[in-house]
Every structure is written in C-alpha cells, then in structure tokens.
Backbone bond lengths (Angstrom), bond angles and torsions (degrees), N, CA, C in turn:
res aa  C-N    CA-C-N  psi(-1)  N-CA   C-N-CA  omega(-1)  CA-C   N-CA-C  phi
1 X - - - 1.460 - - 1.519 110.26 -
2 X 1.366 124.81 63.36 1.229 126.06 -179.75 1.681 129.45 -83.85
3 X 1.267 87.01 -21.80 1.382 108.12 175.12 1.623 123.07 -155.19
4 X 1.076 120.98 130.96 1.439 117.55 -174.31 1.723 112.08 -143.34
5 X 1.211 121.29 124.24 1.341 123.15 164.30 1.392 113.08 -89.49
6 X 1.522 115.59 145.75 1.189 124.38 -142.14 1.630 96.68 -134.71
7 X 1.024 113.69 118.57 2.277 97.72 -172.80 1.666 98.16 -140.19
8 X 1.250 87.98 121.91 1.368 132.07 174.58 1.811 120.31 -84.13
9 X 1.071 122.00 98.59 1.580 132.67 179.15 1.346 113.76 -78.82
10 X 1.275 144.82 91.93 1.409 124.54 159.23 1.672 103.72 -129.31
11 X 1.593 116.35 163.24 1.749 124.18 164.37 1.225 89.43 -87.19
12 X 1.264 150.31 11.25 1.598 125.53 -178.33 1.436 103.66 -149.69
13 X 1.934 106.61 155.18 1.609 88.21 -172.93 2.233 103.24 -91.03
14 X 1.089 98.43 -174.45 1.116 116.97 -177.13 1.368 101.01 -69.95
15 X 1.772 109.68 112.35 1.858 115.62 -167.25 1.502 74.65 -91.27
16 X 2.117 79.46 166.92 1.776 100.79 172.65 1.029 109.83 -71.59
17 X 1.288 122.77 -50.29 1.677 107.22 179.20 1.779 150.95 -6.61
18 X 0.851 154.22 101.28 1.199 143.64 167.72 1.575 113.58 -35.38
19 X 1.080 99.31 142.35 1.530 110.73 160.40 1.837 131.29 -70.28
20 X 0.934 95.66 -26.88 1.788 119.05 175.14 1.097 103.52 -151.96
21 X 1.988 104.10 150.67 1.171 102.10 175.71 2.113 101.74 -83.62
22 X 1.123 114.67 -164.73 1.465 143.99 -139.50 1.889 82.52 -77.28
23 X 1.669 111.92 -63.66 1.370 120.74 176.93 1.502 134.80 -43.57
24 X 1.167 90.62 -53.72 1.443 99.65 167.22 1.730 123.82 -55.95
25 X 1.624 106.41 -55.64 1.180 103.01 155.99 1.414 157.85 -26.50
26 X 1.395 92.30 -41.90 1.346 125.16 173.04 1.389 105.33 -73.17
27 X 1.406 122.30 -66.86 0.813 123.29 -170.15 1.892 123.09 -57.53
28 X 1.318 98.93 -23.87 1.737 109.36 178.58 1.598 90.37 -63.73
29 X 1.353 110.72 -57.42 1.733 130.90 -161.35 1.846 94.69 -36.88
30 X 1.418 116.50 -55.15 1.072 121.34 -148.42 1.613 99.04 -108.70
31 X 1.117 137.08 -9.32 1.176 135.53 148.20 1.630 113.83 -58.88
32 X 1.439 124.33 -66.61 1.317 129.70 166.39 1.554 109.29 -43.36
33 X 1.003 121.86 -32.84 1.780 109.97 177.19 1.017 97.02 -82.09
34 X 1.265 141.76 -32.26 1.853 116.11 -163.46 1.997 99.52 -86.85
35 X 1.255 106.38 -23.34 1.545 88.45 166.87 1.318 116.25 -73.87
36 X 1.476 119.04 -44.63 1.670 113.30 175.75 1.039 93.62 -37.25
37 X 1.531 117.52 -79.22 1.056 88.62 -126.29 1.664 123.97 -95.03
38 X 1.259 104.02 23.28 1.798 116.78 163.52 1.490 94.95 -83.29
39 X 1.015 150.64 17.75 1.721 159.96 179.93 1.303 92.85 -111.76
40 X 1.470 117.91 -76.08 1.615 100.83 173.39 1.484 135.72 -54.23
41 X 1.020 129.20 -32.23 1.665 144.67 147.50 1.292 93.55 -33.03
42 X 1.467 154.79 -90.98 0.998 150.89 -146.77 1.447 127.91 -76.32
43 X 1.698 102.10 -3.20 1.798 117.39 -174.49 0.935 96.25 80.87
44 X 1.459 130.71 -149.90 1.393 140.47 -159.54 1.225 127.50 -108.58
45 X 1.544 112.51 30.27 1.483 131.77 -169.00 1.983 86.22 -70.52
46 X 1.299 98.16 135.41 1.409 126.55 164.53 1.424 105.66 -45.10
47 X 1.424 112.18 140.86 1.923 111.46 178.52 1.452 92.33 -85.29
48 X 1.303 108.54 -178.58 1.311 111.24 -159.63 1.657 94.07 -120.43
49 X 1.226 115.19 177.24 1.406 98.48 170.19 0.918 134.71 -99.10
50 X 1.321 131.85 13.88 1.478 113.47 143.86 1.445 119.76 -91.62
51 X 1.346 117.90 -8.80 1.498 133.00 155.84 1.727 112.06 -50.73
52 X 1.228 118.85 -70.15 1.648 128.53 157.23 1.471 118.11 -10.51
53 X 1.796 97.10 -66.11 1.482 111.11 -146.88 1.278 102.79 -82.26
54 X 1.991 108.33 -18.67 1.832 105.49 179.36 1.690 104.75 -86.88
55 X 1.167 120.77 -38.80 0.998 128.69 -162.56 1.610 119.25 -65.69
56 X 1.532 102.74 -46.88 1.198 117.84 168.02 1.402 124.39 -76.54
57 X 1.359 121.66 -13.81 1.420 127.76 147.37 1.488 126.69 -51.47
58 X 1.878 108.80 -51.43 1.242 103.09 168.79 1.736 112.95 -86.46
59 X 1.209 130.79 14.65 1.303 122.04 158.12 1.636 111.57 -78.60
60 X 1.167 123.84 -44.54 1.499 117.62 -167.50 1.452 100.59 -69.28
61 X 1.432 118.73 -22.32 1.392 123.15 -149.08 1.899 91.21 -94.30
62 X 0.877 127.04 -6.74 1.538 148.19 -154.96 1.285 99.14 -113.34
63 X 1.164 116.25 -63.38 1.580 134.35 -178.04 1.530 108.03 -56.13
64 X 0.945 126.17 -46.85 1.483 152.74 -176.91 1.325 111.93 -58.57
65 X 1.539 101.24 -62.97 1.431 100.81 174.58 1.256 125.36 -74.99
66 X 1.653 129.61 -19.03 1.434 139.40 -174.60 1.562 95.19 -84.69
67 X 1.233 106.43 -39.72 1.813 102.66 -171.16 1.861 118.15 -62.14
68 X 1.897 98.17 -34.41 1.430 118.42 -160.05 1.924 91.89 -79.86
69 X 1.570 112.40 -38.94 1.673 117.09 172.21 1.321 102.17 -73.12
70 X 1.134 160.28 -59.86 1.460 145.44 164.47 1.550 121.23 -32.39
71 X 1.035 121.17 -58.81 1.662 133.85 139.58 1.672 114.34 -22.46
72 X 0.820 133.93 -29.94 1.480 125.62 -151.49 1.699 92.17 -127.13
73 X 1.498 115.28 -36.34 1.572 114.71 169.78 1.326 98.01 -46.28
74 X 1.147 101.84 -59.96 2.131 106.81 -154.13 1.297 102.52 -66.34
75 X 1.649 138.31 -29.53 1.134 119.79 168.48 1.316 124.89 -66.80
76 X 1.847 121.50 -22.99 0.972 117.43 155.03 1.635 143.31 -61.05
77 X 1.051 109.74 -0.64 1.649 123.28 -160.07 1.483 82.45 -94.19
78 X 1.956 109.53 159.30 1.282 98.52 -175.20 2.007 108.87 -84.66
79 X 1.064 110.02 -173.66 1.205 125.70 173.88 1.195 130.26 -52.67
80 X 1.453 125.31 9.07 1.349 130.98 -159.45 1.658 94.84 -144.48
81 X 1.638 113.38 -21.58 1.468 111.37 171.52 1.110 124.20 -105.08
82 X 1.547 119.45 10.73 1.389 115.74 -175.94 1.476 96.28 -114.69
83 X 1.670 91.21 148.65 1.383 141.19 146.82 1.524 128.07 -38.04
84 X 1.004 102.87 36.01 1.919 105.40 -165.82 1.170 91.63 -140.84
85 X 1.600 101.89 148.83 1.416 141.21 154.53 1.373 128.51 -119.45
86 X 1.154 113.62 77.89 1.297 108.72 -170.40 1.772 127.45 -95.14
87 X 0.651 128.70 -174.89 1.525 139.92 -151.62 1.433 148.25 176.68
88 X 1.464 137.55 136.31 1.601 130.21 -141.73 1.856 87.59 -32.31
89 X 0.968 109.28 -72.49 1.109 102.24 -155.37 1.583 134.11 -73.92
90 X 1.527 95.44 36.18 1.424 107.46 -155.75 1.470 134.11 19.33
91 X 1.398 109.37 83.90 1.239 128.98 -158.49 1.929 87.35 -111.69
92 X 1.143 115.00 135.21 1.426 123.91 157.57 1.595 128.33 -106.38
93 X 1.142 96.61 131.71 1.777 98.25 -176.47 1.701 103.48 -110.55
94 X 1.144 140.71 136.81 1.045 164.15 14.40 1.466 125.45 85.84
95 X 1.497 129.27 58.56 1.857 93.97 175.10 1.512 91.15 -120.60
96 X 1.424 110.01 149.50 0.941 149.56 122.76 1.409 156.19 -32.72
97 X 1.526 128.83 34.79 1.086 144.07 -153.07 2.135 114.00 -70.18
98 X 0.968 109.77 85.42 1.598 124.32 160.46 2.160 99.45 23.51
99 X 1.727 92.63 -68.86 1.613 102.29 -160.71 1.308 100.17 -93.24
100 X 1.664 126.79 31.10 1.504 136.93 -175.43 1.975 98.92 -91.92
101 X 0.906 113.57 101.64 1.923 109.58 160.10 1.480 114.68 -50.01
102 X 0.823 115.76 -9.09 2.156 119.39 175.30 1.740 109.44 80.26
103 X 0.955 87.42 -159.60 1.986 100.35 -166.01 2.171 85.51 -97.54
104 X 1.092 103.54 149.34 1.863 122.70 147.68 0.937 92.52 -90.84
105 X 1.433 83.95 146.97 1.938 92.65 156.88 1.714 90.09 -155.39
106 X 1.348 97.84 141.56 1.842 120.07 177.32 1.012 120.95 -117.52
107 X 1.705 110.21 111.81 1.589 106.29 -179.71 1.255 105.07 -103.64
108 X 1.175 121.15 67.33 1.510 124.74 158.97 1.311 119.85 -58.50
109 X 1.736 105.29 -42.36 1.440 115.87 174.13 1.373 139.99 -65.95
110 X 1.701 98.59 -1.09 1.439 106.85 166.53 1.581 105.92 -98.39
111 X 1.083 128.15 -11.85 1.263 108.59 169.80 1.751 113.07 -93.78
112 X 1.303 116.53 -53.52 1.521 119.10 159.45 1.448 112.87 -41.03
113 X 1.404 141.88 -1.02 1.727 144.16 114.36 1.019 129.58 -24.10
114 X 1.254 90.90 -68.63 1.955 113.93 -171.40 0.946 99.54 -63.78
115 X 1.879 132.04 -67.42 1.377 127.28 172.20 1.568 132.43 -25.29
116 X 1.449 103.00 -45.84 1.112 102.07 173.77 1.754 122.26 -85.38
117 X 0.928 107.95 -2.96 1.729 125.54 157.14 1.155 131.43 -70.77
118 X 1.497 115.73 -23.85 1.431 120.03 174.31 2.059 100.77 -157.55
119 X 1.516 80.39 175.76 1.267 105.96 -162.39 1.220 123.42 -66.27
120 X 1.696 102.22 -38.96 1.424 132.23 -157.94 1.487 97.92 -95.11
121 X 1.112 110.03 174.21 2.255 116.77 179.47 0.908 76.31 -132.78
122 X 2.049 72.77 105.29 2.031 109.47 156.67 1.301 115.02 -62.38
123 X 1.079 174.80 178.38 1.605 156.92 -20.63 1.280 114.98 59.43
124 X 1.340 128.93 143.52 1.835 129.60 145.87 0.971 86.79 -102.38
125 X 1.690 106.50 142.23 1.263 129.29 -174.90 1.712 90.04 -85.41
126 X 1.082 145.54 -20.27 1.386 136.60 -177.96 1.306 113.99 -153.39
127 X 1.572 100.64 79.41 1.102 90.81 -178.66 1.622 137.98 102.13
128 X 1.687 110.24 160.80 1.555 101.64 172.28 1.997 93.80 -95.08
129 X 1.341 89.41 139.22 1.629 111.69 -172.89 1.277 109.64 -47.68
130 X 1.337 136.99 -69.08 1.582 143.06 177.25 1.728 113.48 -28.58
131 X 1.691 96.54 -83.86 1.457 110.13 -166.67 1.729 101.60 -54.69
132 X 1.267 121.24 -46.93 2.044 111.66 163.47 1.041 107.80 -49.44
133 X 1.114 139.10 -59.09 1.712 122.01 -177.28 1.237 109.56 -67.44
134 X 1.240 142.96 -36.99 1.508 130.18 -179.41 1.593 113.82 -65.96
135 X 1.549 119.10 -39.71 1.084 132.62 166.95 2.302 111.84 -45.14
136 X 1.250 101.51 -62.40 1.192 114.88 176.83 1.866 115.20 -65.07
137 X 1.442 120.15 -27.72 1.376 129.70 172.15 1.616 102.22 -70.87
138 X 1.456 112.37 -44.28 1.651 94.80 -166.99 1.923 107.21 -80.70
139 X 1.094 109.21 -20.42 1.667 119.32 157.22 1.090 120.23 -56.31
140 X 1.382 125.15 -29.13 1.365 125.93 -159.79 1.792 101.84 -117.83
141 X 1.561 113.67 11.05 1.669 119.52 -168.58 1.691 66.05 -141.27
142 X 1.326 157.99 -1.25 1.664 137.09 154.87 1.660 114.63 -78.37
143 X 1.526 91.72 -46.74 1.533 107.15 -159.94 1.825 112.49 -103.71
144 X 1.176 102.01 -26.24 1.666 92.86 176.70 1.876 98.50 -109.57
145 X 1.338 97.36 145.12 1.447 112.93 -173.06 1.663 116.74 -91.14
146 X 1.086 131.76 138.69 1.771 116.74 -179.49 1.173 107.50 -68.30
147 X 1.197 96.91 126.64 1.605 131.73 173.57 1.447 130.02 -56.14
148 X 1.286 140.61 125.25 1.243 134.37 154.48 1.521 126.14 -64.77
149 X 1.065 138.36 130.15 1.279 138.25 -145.76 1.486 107.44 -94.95
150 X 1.859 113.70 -44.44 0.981 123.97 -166.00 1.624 120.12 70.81
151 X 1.259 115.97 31.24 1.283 98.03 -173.24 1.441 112.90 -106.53
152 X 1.205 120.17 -175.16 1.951 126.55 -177.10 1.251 94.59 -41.31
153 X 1.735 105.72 141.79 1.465 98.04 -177.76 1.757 103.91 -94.76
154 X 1.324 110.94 159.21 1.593 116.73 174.32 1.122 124.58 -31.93
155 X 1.308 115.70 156.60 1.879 118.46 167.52 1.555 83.43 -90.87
156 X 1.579 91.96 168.94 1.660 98.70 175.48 1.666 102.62 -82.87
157 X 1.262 118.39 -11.32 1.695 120.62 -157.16 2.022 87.54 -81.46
158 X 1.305 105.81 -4.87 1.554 114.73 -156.37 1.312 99.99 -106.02
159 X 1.635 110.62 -43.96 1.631 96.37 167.19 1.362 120.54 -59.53
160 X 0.828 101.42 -58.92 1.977 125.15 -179.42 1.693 105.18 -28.13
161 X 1.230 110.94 -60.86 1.805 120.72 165.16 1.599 102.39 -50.90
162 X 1.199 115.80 -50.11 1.808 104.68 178.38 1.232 117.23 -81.50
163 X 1.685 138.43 -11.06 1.596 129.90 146.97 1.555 102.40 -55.60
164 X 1.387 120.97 -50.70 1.415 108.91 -160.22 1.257 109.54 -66.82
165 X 1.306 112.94 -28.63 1.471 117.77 -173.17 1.796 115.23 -83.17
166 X 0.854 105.83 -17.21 1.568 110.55 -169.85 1.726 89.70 -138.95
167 X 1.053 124.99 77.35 1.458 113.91 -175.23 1.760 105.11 -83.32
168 X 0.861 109.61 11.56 2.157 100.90 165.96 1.765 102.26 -99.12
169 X 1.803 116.75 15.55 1.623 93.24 161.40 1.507 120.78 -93.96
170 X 1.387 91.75 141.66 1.400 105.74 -166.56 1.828 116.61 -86.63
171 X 1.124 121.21 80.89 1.584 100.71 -173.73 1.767 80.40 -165.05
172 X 1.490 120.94 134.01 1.318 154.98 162.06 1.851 106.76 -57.03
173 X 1.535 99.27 99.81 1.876 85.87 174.00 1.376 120.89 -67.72
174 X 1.329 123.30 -11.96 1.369 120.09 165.83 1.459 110.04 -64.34
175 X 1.010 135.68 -11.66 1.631 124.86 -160.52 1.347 95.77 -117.57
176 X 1.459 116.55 -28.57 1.689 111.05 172.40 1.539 145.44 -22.84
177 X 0.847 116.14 121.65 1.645 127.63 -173.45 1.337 131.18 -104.24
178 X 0.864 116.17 -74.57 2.019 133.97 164.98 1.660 104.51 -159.96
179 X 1.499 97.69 118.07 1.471 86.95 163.38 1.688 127.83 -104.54
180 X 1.261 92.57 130.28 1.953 99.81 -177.80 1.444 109.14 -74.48
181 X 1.665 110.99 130.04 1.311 92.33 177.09 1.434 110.87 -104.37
182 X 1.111 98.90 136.53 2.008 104.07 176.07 1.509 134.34 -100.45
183 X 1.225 110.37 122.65 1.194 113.55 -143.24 1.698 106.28 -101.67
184 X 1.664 105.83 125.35 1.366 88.62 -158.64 2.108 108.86 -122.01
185 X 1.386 119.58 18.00 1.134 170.95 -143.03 1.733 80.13 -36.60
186 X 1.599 112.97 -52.40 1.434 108.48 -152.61 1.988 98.28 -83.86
187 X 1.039 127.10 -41.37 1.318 120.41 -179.63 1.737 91.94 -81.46
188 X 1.152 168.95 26.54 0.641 146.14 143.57 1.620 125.86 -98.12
189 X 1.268 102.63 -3.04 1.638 118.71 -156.76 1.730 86.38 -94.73
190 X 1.307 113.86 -45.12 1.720 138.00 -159.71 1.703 93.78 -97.42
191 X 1.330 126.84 -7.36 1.423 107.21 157.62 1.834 108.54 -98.46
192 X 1.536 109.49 -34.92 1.599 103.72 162.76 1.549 117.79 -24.65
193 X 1.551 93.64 -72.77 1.886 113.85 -175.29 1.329 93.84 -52.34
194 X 1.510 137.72 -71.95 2.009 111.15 -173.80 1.577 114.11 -64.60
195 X 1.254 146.44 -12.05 1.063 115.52 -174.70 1.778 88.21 -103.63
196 X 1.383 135.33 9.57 1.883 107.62 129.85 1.283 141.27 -109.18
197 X 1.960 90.96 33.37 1.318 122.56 159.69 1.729 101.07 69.38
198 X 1.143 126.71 18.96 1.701 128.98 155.69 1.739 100.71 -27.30
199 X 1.302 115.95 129.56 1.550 127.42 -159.29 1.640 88.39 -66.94
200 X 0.925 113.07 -57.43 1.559 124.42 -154.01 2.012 109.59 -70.35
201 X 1.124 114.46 -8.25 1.272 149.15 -128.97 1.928 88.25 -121.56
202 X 1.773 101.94 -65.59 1.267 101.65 171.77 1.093 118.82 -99.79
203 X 1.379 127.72 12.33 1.283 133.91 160.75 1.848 122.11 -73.48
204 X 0.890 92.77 -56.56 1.318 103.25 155.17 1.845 140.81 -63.56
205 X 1.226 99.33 -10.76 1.556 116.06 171.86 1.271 111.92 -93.85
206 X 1.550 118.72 -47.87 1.390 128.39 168.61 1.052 129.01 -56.99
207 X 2.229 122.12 -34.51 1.160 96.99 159.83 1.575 124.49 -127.01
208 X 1.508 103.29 60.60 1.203 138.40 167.56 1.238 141.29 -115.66
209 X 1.633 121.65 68.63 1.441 114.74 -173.65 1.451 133.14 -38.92
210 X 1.147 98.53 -42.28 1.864 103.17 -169.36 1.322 89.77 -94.13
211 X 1.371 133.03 -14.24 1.768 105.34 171.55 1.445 104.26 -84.98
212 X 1.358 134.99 -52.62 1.454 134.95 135.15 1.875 115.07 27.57
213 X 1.686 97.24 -86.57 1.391 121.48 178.67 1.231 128.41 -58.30
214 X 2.068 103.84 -27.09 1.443 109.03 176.61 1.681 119.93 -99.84
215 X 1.558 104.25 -12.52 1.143 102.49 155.65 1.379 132.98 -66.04
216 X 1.258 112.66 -36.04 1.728 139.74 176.77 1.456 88.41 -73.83
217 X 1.108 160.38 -58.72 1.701 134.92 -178.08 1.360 111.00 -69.66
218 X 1.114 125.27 -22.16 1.641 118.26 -174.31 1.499 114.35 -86.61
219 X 1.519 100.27 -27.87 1.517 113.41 168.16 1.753 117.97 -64.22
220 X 1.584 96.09 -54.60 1.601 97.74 163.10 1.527 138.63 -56.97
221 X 1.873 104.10 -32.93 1.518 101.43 151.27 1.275 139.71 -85.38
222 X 1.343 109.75 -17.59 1.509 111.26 -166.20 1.413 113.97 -79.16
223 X 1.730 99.32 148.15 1.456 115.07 -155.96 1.588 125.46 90.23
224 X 1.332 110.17 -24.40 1.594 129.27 -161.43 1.706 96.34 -93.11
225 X 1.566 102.23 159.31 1.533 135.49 -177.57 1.604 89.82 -87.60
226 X 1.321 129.78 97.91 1.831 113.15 163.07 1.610 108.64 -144.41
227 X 1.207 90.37 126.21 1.839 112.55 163.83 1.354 101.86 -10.34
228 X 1.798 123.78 123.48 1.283 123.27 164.89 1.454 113.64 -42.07
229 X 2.010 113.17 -62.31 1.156 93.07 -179.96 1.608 146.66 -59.03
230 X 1.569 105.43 1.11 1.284 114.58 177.98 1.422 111.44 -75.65
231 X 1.502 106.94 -33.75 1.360 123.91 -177.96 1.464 95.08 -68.05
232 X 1.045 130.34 -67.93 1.550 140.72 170.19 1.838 100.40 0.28
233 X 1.729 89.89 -94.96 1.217 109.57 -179.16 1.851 114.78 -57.00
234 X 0.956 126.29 -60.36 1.944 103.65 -179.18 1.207 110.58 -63.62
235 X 1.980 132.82 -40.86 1.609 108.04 -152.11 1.818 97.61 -115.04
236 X 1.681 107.71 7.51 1.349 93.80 -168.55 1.690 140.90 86.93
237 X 1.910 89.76 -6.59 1.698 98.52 168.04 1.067 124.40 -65.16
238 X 1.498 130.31 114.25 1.365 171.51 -97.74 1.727 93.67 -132.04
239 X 1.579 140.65 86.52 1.017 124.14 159.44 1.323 123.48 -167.13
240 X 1.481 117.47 169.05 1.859 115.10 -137.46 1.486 85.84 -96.18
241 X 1.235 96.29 118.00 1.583 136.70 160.05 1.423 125.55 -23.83
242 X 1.426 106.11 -52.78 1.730 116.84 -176.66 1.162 93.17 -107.46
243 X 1.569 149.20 2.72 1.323 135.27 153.14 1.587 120.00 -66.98
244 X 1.460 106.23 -52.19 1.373 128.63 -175.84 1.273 125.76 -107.28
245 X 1.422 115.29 18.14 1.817 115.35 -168.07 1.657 94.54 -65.93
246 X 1.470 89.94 154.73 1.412 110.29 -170.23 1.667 131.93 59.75
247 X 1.159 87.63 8.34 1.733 101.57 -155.01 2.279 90.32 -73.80
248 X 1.416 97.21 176.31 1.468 83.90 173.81 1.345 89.56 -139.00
249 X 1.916 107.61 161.42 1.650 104.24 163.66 1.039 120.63 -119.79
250 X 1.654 115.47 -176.55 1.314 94.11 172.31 1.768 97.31 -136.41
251 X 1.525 105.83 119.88 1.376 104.21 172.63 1.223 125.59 -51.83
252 X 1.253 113.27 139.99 1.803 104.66 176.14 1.499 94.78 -140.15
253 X 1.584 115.62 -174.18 1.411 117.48 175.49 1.300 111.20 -106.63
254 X 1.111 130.36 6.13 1.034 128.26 135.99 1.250 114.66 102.38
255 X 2.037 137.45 -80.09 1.627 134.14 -173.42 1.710 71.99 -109.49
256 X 1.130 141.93 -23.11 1.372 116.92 -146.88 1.955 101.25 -95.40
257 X 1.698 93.93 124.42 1.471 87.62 -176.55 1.464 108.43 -98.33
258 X 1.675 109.53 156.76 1.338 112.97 178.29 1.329 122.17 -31.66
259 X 1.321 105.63 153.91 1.871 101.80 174.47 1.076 121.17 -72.08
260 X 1.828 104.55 -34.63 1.353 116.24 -167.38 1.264 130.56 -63.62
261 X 1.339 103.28 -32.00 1.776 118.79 -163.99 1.561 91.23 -129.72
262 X 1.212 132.70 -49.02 1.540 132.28 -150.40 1.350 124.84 75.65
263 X 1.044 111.48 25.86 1.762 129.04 170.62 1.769 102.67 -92.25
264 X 1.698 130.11 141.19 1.042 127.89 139.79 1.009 135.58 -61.86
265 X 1.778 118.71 171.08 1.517 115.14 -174.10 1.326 105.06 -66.52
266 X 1.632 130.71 -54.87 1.551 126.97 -168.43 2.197 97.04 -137.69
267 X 1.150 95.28 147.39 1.947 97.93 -176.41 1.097 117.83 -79.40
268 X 1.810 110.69 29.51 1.210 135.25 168.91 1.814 109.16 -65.89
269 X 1.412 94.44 -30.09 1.617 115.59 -147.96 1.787 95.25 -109.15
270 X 1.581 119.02 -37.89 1.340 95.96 172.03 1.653 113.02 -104.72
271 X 1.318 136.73 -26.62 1.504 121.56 143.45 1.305 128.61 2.08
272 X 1.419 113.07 120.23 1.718 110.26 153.08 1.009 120.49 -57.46
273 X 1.187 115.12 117.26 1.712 111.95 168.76 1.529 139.81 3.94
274 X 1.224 86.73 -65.97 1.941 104.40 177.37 1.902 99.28 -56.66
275 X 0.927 123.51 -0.13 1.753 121.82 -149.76 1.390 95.90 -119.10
276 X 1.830 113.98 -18.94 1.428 105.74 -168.76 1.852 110.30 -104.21
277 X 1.294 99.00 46.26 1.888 110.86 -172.48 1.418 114.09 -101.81
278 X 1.115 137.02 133.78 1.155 112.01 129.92 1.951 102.61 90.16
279 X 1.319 121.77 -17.17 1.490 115.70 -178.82 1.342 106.01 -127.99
280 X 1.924 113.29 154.92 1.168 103.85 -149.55 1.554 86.88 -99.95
281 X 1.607 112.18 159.35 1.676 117.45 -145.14 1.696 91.14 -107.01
282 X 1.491 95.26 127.61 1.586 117.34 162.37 1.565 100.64 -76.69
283 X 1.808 99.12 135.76 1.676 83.66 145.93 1.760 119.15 -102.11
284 X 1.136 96.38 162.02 1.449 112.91 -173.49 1.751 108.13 -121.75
C-alpha cells in the first residue's frame, strides 16, 4: 500500500459545519469504548449480535465524523497547501504517499463545547475519543473476522442496480443464487481514516504488516460479487459449508455510510434489528 488515490464524489463542496454537535460525539466515543473494550476483557471472543450491530453503528458514525473534520481542515488550508484535485464535477483526489506521517487532528473543541454547556468539568471517562477508537478499530479489523449478515436475500432488480453501480462486480446474473452480504465494517472504517491519511490511521498501517495485508484484501474485494469460499480463504469469513456451498458474497462496508450522501450500502445496516427478517432487501 504505497500509494493510493482516494476519490471523493459529491454536487456540493465540503460546508463548515460539523456533522454532530460536541455531545453526541462523545457520547458515540464512549459508548463504542465500553463495548471494546468488554471485547478485549474477554480475548477475541466474537461480538455478539447485538454487540456488532451497536458497536458497528457507532464505528461508521465515528469514522464519518473524523473523516468529514479531516475533509473540512484541508479545505481550509490555503490554496497552495492543499491536497486537492478538483474538477467540473467536483471530484476530489486524495494521495496517499507510503513516507507521509498523516493529518493531526485535536478535539479539544469537543470538550471546550461541553464546558461551555454546563457548569460542572466534563472528563472522558477514557481517554481522548479518536486515538481510543482507532486503537480499538485496528483490534477489532485483527481479531474479529467479516461477518455474514444473513439477511433477506436480494431481488434480482437489486443486483442489477449494484453491477451498474459498482460496475468491476464480477458474477454472471444468469448463474445467480442468493447473495450473502458480508459485512466488513471494522477494516473498512480504518481504511476510510488512512486513505485521508488520519496520523494515527497511517501510523498504524505502516508499522503493521498483517493489518497492512488485510486492509489491501478488503480493499481489493470490497464492493465486488466473490465466491464465499474465496472469502473463506483471503479475509477469514467464517461460514457453514453445507448451508451455503457455492453460494457467493458480496463484501460491503458495512455500518459505515458513504461520505458523499450518508446513505448505506443495503437497510440491512441502518434497520433495527427486529426489521431485518424475513423481507426481500431493497437497495437504497
């Protein structure tokens, strides 16, 4: 992963605004740590699913917001220090250079918020919010494997929208079967954060081989039509054999929604639970 271009789609540029206010933030920050880190307490026992479905909610939701404030620095920098390529259609490019230290970023300003919100001196109970979750994301993209979701399988009118939309997936609709979608939330959230070069983000990729290697396969599948057992064998997806032989999946990223719009890949991922049974899945 020495170099990577990174392209960004939006009709609008990147407003000043925040995405959340200061509270909320916090509160994702410190919700997502108390599940880590009862995950780390236990070694590498698998989250459970409603462990998954909260956790990985506040990861995309985390990811999102650190990626959209990294984003919004660089539009601030003047014209001669930024990192952009832009174009009619305001398209952003992205590189990524190997011997690059990444972006800082200081959330002082979410707590100097809070302060000024109340009376009392707020505290993080663990910590500054970012560098704990990045710490707990690259643990959680070592030790937990992407998931099969199990959910309603596709209409075909649903694949067809995801060839057009992602036209490098590889799979024949005549030969189609059920597709599993696999959910790959934690290496995908932690390849977002390095390719907009978050310090901590490429700090951790650089001196990490096998996180390195597993980012680089998830990057090469994700989005794509591929044979469970392929999935099997490169990323480690975990699934019963004589239920699903031959079956194919399709990686996705899973809680983390686009930058561009803020929509997920399928409403597998923003659904309550109880909602994802039993009906056959639109994409949205």
């Amino acid at each position: 992963m020495k170099r990577k271009r990174f392209w960004i789609r939006s009709r609008m540029r990147f407003i000043s605004t925040r995405l959340f206010v200061s509270p909320v933030i916090v509160f994702l920050g410190q919700l997502f740590h108390l599940f880590a880190i009862n995950n780390s307490v236990n070694g590498d026992k698998s989250l459970s699913k409603r462990e998954h479905y909260l956790t990985g909610r506040c990861a995309g939701l985390l990811t999102t917001v650190l990626t959209r404030e990294l984003l919004r620095l660089n539009e601030q920098k003047p014209e001669s220090e930024k990192n952009l390529n832009d174009d009619d259609d305001v398209s952003v490019g992205m590189d990524v250079e190997f011997n690059s230290h990444g972006v800082e970023y200081n959330e002082m300003w979410l707590w100097n918020k809070l302060h000024n919100l109340s009376d009392e001196r707020i505290k993080s109970l663990h910590g500054s919010i970012f560098p704990t979750f990045i710490n707990y994301l690259v643990q959680f993209s070592l030790n937990q494997s992407p998931r099969i979701c199990y959910a309603p399988p596709l209409t075909e009118e649903t694949v067809n929208i995801i060839r057009n939309q992602y036209p490098s997936c590889n799979i024949s609709i005549g030969n189609l079967k059920q597709i599993q979608i696999v959910d790959s939330t934690w290496t995908a959230c932690l390849l977002q954060l390095y390719h907009v070069k978050y310090s901590l983000a490429v700090k951790y990729v650089r001196e990490n081989k096998e996180l390195c290697t597993k980012l680089h396969l998830t990057e090469t599948y994700l989005d794509n039509f591929t044979m469970l057992s392929v999935l099997n064998e490169k990323l480690n997806v975990q699934y019963d054999t004589q239920l699903l032989k031959d079956q194919t999946g399709w990686l996705v990223p899973g809680f983390l929604p686009r930058i561009t719009d803020g929509r997920y890949t399928c409403p597998v991922f923003w659904r309550p639970l109880k909602d994802n049974r039993n009906k056959i899945l639109p994409l949205l």
